[in-house]
Backbone as CSV, one residue per row, in Angstrom:
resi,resn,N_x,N_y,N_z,CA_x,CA_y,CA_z,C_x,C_y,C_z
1,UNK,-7.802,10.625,60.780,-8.088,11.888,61.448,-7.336,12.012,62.773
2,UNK,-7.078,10.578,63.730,-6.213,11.050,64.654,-5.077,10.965,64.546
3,UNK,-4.054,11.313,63.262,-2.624,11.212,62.964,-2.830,12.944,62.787
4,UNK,-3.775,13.234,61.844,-4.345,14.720,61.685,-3.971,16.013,62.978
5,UNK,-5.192,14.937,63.628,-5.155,15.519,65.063,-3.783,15.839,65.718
6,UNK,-2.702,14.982,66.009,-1.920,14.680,66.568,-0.950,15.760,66.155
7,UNK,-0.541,15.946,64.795,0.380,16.666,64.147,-0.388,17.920,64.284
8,UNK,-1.711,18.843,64.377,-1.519,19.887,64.507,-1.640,19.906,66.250
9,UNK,-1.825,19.218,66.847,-1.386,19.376,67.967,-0.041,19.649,68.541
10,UNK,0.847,19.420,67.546,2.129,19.114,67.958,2.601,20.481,67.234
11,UNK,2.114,20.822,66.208,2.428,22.153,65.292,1.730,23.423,66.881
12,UNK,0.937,22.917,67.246,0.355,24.100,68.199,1.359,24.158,69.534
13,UNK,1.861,22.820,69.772,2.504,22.842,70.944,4.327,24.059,70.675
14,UNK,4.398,23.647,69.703,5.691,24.005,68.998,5.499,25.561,68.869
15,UNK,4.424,26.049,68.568,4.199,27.585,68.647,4.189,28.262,70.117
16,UNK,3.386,27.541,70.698,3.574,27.820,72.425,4.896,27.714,72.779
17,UNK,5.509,27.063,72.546,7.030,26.971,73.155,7.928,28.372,72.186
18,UNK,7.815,28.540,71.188,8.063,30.348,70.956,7.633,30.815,71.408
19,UNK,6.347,30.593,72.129,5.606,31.992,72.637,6.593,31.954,73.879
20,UNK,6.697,30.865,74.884,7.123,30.967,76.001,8.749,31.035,75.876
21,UNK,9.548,30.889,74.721,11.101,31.315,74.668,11.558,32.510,74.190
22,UNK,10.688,33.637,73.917,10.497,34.836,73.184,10.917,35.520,74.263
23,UNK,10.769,35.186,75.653,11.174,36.567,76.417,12.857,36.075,76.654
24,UNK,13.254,35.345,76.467,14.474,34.772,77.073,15.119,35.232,75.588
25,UNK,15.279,35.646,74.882,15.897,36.176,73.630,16.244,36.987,74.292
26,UNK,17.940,37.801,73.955,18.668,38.327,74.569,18.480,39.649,74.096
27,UNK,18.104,39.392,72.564,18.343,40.747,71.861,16.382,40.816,72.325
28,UNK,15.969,40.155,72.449,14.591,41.389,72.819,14.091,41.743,73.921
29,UNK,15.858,41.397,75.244,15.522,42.564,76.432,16.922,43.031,76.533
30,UNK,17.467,44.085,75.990,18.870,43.964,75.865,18.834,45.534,76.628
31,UNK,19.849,46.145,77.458,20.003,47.479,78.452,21.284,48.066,77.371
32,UNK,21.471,49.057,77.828,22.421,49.763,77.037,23.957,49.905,77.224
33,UNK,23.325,49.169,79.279,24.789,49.479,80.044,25.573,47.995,79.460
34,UNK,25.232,47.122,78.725,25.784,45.424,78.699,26.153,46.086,76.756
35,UNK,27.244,44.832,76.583,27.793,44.872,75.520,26.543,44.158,74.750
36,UNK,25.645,43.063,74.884,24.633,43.018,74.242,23.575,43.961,73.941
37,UNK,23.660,45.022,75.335,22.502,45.872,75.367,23.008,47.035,73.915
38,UNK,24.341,46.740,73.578,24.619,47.654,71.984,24.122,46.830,70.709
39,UNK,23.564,45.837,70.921,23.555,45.308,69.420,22.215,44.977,69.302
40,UNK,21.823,45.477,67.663,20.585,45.732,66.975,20.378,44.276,66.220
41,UNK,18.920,43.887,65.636,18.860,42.571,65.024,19.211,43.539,63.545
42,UNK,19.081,42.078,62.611,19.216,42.921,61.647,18.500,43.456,61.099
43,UNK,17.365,42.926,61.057,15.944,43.324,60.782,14.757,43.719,61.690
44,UNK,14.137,44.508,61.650,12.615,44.411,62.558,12.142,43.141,63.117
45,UNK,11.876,43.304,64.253,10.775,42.235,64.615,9.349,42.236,64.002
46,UNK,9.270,41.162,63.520,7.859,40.780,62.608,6.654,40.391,63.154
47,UNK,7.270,39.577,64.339,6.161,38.694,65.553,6.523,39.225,66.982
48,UNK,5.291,39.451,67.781,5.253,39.840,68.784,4.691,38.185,68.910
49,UNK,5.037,38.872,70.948,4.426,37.358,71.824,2.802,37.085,71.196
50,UNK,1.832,38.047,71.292,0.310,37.977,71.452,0.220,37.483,69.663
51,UNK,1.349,37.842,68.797,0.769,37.176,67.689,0.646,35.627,67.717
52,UNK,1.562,34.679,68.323,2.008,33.469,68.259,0.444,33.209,69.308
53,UNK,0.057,33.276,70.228,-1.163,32.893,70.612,-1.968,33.151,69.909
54,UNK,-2.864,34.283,69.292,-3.385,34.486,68.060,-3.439,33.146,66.921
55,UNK,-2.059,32.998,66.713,-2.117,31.800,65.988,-2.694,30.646,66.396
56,UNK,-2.347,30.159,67.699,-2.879,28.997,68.432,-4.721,28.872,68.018
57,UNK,-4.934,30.290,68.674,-6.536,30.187,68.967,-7.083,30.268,67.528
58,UNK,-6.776,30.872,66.290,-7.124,30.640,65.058,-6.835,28.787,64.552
59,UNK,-5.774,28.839,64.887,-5.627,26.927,64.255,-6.359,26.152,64.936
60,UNK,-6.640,26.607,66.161,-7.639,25.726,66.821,-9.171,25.464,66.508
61,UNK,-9.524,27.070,65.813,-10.745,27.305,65.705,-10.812,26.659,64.067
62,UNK,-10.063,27.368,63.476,-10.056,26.814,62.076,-10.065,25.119,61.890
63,UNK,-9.089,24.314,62.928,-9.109,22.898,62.869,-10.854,22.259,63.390
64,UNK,-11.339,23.399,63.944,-12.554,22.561,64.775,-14.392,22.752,63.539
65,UNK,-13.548,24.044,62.958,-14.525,24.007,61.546,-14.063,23.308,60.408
66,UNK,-13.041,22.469,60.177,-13.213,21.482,59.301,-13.240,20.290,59.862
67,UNK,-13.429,20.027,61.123,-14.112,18.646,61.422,-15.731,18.725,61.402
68,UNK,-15.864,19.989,61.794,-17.793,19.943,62.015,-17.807,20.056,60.074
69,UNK,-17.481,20.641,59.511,-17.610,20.159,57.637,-17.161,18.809,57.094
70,UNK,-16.670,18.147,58.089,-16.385,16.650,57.422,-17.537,16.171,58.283
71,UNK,-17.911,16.478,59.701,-18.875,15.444,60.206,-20.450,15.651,59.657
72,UNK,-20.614,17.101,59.015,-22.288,17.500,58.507,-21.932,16.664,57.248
73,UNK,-21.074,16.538,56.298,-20.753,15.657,55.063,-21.451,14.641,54.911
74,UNK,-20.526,14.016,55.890,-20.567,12.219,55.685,-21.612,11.647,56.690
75,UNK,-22.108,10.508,56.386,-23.205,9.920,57.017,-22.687,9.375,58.127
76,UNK,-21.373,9.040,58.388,-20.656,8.106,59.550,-19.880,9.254,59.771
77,UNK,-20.378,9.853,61.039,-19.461,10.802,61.911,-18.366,10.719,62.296
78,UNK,-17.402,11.211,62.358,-15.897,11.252,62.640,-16.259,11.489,64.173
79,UNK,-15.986,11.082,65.255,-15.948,11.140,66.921,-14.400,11.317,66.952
80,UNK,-14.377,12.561,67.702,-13.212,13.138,68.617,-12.725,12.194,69.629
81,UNK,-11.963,11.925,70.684,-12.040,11.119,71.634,-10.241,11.587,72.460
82,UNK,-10.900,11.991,72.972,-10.113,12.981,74.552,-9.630,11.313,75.333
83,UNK,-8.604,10.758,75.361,-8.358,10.084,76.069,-7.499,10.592,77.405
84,UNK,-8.405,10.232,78.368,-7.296,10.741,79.949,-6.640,9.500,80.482
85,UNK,-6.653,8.297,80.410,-6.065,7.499,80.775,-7.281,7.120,81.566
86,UNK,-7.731,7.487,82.830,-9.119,6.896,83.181,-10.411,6.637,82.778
87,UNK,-10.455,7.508,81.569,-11.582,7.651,81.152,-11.722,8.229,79.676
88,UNK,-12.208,8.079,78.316,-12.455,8.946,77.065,-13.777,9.239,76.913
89,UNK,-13.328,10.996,76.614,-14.347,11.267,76.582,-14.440,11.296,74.692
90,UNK,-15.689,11.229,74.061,-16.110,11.388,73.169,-16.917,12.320,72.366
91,UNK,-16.371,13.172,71.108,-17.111,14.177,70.665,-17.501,14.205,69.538
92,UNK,-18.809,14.546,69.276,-19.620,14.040,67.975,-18.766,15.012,67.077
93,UNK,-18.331,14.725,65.742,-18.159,15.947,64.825,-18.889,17.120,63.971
94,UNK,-20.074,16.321,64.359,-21.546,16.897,63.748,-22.243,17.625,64.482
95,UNK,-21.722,18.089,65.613,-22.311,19.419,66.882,-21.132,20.269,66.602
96,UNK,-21.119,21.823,66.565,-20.117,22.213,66.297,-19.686,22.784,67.625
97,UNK,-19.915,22.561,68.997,-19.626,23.095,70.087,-19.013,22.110,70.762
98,UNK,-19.907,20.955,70.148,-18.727,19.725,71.274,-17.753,19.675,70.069
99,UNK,-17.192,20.064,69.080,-16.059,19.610,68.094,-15.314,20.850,68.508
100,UNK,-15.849,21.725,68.503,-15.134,23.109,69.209,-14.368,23.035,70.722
101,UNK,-14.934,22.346,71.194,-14.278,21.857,72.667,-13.809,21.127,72.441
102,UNK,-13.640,19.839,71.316,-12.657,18.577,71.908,-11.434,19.416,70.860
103,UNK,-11.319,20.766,69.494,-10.011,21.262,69.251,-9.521,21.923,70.693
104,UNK,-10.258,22.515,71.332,-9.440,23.333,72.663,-8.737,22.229,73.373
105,UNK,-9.762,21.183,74.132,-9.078,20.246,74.855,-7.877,19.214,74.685
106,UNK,-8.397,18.879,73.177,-7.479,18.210,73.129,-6.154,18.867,72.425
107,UNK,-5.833,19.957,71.977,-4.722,20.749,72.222,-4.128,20.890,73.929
108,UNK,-5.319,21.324,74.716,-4.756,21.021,76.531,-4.230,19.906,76.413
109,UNK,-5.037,18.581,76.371,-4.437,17.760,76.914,-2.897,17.218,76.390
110,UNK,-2.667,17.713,75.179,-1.376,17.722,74.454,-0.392,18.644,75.124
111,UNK,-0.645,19.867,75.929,0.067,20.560,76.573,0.618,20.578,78.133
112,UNK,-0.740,19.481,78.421,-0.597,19.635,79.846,0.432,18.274,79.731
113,UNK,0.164,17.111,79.058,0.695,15.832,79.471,2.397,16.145,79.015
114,UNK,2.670,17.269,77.885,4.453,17.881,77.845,4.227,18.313,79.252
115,UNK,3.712,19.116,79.738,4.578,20.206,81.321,4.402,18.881,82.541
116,UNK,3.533,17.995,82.062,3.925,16.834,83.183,5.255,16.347,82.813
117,UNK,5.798,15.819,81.833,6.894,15.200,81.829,7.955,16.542,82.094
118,UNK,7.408,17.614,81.762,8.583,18.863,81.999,8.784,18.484,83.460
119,UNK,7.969,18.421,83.951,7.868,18.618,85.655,8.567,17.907,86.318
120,UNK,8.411,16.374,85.697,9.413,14.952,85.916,10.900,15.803,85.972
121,UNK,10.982,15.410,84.811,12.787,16.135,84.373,13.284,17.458,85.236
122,UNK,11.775,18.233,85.867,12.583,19.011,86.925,12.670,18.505,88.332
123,UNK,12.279,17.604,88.624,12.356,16.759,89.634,13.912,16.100,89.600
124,UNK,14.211,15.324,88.282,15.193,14.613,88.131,16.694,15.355,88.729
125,UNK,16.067,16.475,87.753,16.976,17.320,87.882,18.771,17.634,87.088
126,UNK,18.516,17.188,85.694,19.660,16.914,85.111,20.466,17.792,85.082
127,UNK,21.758,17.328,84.246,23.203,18.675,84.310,22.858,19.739,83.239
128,UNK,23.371,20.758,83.286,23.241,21.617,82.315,23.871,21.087,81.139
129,UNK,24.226,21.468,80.014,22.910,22.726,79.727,21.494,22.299,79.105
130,UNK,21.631,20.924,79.329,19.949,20.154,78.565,19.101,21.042,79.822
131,UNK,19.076,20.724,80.973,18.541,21.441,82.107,17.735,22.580,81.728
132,UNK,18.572,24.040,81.066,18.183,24.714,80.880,16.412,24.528,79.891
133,UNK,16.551,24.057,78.851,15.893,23.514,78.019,14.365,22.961,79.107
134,UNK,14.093,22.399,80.030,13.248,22.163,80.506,12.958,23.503,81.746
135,UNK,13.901,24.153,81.815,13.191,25.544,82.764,12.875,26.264,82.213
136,UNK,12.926,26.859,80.904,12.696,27.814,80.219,11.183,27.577,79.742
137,UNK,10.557,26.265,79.483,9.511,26.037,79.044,8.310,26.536,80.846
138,UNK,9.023,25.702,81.676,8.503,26.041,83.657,8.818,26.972,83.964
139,UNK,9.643,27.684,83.630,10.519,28.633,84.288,9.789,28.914,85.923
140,UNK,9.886,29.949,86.751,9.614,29.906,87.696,9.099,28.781,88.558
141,UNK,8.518,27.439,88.036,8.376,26.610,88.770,9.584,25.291,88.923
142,UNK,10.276,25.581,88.009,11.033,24.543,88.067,12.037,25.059,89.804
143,UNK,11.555,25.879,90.227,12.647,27.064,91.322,11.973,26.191,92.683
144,UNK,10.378,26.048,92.578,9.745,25.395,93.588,9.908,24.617,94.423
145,UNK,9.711,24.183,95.582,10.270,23.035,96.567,10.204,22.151,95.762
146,UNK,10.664,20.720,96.160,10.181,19.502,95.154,9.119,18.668,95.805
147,UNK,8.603,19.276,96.972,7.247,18.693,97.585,6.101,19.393,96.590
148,UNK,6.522,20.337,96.566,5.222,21.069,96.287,5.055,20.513,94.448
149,UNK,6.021,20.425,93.594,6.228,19.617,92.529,5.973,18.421,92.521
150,UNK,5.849,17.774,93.381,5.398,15.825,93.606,3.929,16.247,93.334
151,UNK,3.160,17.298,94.061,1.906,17.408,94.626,1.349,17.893,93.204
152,UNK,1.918,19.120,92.677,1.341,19.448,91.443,0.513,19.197,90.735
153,UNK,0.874,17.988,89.865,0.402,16.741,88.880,-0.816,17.360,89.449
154,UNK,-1.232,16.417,90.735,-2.971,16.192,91.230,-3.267,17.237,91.505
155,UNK,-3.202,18.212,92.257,-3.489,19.773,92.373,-4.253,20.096,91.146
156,UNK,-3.618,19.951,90.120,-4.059,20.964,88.627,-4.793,20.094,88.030
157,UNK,-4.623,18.552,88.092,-5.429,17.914,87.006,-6.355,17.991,87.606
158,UNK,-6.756,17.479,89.408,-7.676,17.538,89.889,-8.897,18.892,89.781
159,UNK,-8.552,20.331,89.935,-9.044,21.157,89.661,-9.199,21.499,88.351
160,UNK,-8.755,21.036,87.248,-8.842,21.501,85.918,-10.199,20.496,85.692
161,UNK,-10.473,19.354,85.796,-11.182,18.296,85.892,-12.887,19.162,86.849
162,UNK,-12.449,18.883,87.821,-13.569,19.844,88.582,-14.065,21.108,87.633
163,UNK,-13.220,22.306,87.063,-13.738,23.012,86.170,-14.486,22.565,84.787
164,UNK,-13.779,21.867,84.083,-14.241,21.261,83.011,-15.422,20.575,82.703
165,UNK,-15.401,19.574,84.134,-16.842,18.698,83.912,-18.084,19.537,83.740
166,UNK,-17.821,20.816,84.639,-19.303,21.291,84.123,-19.621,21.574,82.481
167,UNK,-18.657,21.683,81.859,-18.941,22.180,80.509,-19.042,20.401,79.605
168,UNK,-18.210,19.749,80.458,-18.572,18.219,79.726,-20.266,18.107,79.841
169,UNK,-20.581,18.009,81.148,-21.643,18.135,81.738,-23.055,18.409,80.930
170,UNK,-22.520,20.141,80.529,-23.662,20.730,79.483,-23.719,20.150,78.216
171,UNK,-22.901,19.700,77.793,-22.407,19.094,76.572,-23.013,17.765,76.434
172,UNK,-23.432,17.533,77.521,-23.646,15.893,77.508,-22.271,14.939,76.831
173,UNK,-21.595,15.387,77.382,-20.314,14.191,77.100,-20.293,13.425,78.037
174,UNK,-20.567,13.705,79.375,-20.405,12.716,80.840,-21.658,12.818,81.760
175,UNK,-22.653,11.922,81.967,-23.817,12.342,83.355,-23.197,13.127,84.143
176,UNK,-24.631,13.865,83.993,-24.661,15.045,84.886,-24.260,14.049,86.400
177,UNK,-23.584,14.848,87.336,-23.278,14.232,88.561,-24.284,14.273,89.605
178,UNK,-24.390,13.155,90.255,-26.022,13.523,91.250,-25.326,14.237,92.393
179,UNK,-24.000,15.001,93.228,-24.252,15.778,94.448,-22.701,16.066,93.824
180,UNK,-22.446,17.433,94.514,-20.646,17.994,94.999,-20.010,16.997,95.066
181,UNK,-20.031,15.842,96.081,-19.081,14.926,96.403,-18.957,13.977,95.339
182,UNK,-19.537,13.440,94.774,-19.278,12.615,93.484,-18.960,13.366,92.460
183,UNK,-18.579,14.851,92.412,-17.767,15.289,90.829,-16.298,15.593,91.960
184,UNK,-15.855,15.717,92.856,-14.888,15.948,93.768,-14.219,14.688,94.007
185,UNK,-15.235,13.372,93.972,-14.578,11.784,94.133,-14.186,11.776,92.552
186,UNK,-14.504,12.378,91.195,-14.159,11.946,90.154,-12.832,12.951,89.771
187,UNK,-12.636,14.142,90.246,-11.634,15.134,90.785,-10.579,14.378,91.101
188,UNK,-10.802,13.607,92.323,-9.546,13.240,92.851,-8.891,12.011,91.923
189,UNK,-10.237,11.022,91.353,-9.695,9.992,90.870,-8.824,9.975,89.433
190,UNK,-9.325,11.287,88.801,-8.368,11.933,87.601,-7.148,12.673,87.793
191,UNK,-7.082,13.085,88.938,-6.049,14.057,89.350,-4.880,12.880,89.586
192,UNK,-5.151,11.791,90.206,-3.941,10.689,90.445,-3.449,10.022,88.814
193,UNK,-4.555,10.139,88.380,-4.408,9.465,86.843,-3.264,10.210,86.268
194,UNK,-3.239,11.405,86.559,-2.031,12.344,85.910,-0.468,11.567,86.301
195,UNK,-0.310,11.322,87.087,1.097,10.636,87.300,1.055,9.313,86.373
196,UNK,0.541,8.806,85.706,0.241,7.552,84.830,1.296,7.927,83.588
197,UNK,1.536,9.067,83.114,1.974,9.945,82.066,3.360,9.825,82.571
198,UNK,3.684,9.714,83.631,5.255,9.645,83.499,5.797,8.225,83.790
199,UNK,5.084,7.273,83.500,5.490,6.326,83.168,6.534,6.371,81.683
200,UNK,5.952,6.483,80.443,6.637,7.002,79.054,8.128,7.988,79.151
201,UNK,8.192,9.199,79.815,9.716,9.503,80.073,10.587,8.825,80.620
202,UNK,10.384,8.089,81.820,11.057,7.430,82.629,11.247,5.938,81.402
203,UNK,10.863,5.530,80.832,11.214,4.483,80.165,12.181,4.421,78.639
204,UNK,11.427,6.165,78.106,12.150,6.370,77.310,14.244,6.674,77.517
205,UNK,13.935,7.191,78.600,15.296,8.195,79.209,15.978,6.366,79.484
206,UNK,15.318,5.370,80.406,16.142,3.988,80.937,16.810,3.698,79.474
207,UNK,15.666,3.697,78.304,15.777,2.780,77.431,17.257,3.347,76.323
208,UNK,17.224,4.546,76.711,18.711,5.527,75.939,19.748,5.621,76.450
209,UNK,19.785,5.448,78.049,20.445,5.005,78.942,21.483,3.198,78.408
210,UNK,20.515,2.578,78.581,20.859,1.059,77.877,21.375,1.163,76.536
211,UNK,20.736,1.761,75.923,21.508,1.840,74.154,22.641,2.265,74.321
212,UNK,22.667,3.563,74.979,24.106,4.405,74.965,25.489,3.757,75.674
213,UNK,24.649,2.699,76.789,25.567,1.568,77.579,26.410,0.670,76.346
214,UNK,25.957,0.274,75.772,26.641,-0.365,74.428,27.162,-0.037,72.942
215,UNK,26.102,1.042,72.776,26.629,1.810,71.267,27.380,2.846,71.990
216,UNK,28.807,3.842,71.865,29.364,5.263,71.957,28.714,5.897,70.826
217,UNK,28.026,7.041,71.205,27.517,8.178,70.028,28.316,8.933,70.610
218,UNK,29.600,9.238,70.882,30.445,10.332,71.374,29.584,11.372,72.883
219,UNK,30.596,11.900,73.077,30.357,13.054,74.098,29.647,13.804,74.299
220,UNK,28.385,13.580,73.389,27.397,15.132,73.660,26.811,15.026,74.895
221,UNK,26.637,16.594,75.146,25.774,16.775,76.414,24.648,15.808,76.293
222,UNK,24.174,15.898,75.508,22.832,14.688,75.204,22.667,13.722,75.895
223,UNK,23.889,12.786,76.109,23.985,11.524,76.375,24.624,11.672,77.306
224,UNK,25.474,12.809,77.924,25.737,13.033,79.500,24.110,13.331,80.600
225,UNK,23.710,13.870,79.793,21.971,13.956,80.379,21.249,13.029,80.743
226,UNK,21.228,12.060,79.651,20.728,11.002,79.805,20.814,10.026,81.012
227,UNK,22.542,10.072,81.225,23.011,9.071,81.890,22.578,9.492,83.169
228,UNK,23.207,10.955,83.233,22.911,10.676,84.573,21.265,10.756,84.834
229,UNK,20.557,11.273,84.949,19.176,10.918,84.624,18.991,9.666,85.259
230,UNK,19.449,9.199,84.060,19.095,7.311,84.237,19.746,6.942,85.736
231,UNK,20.749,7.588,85.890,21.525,6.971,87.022,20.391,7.355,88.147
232,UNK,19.905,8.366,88.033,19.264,8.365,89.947,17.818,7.569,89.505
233,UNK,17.232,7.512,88.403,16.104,6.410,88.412,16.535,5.368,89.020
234,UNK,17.401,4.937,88.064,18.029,3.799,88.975,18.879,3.224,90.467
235,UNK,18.567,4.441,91.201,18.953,4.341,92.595,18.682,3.286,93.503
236,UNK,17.539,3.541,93.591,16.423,2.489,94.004,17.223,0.622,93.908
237,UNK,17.646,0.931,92.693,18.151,-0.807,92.304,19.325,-0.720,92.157
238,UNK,20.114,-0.225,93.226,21.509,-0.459,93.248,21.868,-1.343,94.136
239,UNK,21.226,-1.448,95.515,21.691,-2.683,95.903,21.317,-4.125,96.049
240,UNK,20.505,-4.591,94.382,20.439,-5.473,93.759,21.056,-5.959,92.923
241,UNK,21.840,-7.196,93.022,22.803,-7.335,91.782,22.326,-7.768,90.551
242,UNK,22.210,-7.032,89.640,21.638,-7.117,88.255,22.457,-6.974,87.745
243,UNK,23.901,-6.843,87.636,25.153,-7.021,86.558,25.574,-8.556,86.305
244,UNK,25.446,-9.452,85.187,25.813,-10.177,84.342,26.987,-9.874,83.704
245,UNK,28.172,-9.712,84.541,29.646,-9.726,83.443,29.396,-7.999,83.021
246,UNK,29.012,-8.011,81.319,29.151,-6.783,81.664,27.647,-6.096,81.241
247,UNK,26.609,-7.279,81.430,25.492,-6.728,80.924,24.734,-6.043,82.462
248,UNK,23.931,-5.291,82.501,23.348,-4.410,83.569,21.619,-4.250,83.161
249,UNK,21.758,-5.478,83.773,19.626,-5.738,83.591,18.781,-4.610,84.512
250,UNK,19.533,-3.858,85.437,18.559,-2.413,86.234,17.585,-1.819,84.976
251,UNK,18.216,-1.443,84.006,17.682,-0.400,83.315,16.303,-1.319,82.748
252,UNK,16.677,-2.317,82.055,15.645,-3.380,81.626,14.331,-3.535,82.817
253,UNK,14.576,-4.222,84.439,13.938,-4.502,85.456,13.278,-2.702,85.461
254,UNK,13.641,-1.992,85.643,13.106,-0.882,86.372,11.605,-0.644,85.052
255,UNK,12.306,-0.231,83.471,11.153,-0.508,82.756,9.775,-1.043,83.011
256,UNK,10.300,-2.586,82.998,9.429,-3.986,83.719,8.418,-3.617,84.680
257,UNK,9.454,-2.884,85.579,8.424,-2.420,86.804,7.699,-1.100,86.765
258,UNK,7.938,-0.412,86.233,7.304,0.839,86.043,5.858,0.689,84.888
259,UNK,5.905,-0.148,83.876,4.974,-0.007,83.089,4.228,-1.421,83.570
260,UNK,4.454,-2.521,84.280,3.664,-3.099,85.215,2.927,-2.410,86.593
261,UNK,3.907,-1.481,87.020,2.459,-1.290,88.365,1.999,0.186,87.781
262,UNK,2.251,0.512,86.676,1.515,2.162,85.745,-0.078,1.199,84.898
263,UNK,0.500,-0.047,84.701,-0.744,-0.977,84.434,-1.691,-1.254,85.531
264,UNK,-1.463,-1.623,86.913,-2.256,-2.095,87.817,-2.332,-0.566,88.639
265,UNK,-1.849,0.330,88.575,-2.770,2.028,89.237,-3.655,2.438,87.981
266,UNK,-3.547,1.811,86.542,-4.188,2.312,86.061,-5.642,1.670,86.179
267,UNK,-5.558,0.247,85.751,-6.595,-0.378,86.036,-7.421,-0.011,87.765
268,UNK,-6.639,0.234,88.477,-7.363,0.261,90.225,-8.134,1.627,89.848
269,UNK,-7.620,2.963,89.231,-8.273,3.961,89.007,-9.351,3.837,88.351
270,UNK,-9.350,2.963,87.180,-10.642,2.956,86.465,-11.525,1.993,86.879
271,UNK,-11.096,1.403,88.203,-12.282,0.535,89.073,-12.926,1.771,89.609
272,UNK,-12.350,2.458,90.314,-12.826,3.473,91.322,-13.674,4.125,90.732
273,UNK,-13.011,4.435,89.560,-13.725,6.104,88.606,-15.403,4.975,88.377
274,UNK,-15.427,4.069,88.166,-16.499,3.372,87.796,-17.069,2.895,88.980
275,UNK,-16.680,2.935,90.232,-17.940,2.070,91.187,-17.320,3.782,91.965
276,UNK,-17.886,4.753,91.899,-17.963,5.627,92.432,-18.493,5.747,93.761
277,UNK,-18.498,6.095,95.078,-19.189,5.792,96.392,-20.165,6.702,96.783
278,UNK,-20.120,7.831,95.921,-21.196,9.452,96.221,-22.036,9.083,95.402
């Protein structure tokens, strides 16, 4: 059920990203005064923007009534399980409101943890035209200072978290909180958890970086992206000598280090989230 999960999550994410590349189609804002603004499709448009959401919120709803019909079924309940990195939450399949919330959420959390790594890559800041490809999904934010983009991440998880718990709350998925300040200390301690998630790009991008160092797959922009990419991760460890002749252990070490201290902020968070001080 969570391979299930995963793939229509990924079928839902894939519809959102038409929804959000639909206005950037040339022919469906085209003026009359531009040589594009003369040319017709060949056919009618079939799908509007509001249909492709439509779709979302039906697959969502439809996916969350055949888990509550597999969990009234069977005697051993199928449990949902929302993993945030600090904490999983768990949803019976046999309530149809908490199975109804963990299809919404955990479609979010499939959406939010892509626009975190979107967010990375607009930080990075690669060459065109892969570039394009990650603004079009942000668009207007990828334009943002890059302070205010560092800050993000915790900003939104933190407040999305603060909103949510109350409905975890009613749900009985998480104790009720005994004052303001202890759902605001669990706010902040999820909101940092969000940077945990870009551990996985940054390792994937080193690790294609290193392949591409030894195999040539030719010239594509692809692998001009990559590199450089990789190159300003690897800033940091340039004036360490990690070249062996002609091997270049940075890309390897930086890995090393990134999914070692993404291990020890993760573990320090889920001390905190658990000896809470409110």
């Amino acid at each position: 059920m969570g391979i299930v999960d995963f793939i229509l999550n990924v079928a839902g994410l894939l519809l959102w990203l038409n929804w959000r590349s639909i206005q950037f189609d040339p022919l469906a804002r085209r003026t009359p005064a531009t040589l594009m603004g003369t040319l017709r499709p060949a056919s009618p448009p079939k799908l509007r923007r509001w249909h492709l959401l439509a779709f979302i919120a039906g697959l969502l709803l439809l996916r969350a009534l055949i888990y509550w019909w597999i969990g009234s079924m069977f005697v051993q309940v199928w449990v949902g399980k929302l993993d945030l990195g600090i904490i999983i939450l768990p949803f019976r399949s046999d309530s149809f409101w908490r199975i109804l919330s963990f299809s919404f959420f955990s479609f979010g959390l499939t959406l939010g943890i892509f626009y975190l790594w979107l967010l990375l890559l607009s930080l990075l800041k690669g060459p065109e035209p892969f570039h394009r490809l990650v603004k079009i999904p942000l668009g207007r934010v990828d334009d943002w200072p890059r302070g205010v983009k560092v800050s993000l991440p915790f900003i939104a998880t933190a407040l999305c978290w603060w909103l949510t718990s109350w409905l975890f709350a009613w749900l009985q998925i998480i104790p009720q909180p005994v004052s303001a300040a202890h759902r605001l200390e669990e706010s902040l301690v999820i909101g940092l958890g969000s940077y945990l998630t870009w551990k996985f790009p940054i390792s994937a991008i080193l690790l294609l970086h290193l392949l591409n160092s030894y195999i040539y797959f030719g010239k594509h922009p692809f692998w001009n992206y990559v590199n450089v990419t990789a190159q300003k991760m690897l800033q940091p460890l340039k004036k360490i000598p990690l070249r062996v002749g002609r091997v270049d252990f940075a890309p390897v070490l930086a890995v090393a280090i990134v999914f070692f201290a993404g291990e020890l902020a993760e573990r320090g968070l889920v001390w905190l989230y658990a000896h809470r001080f409110f």
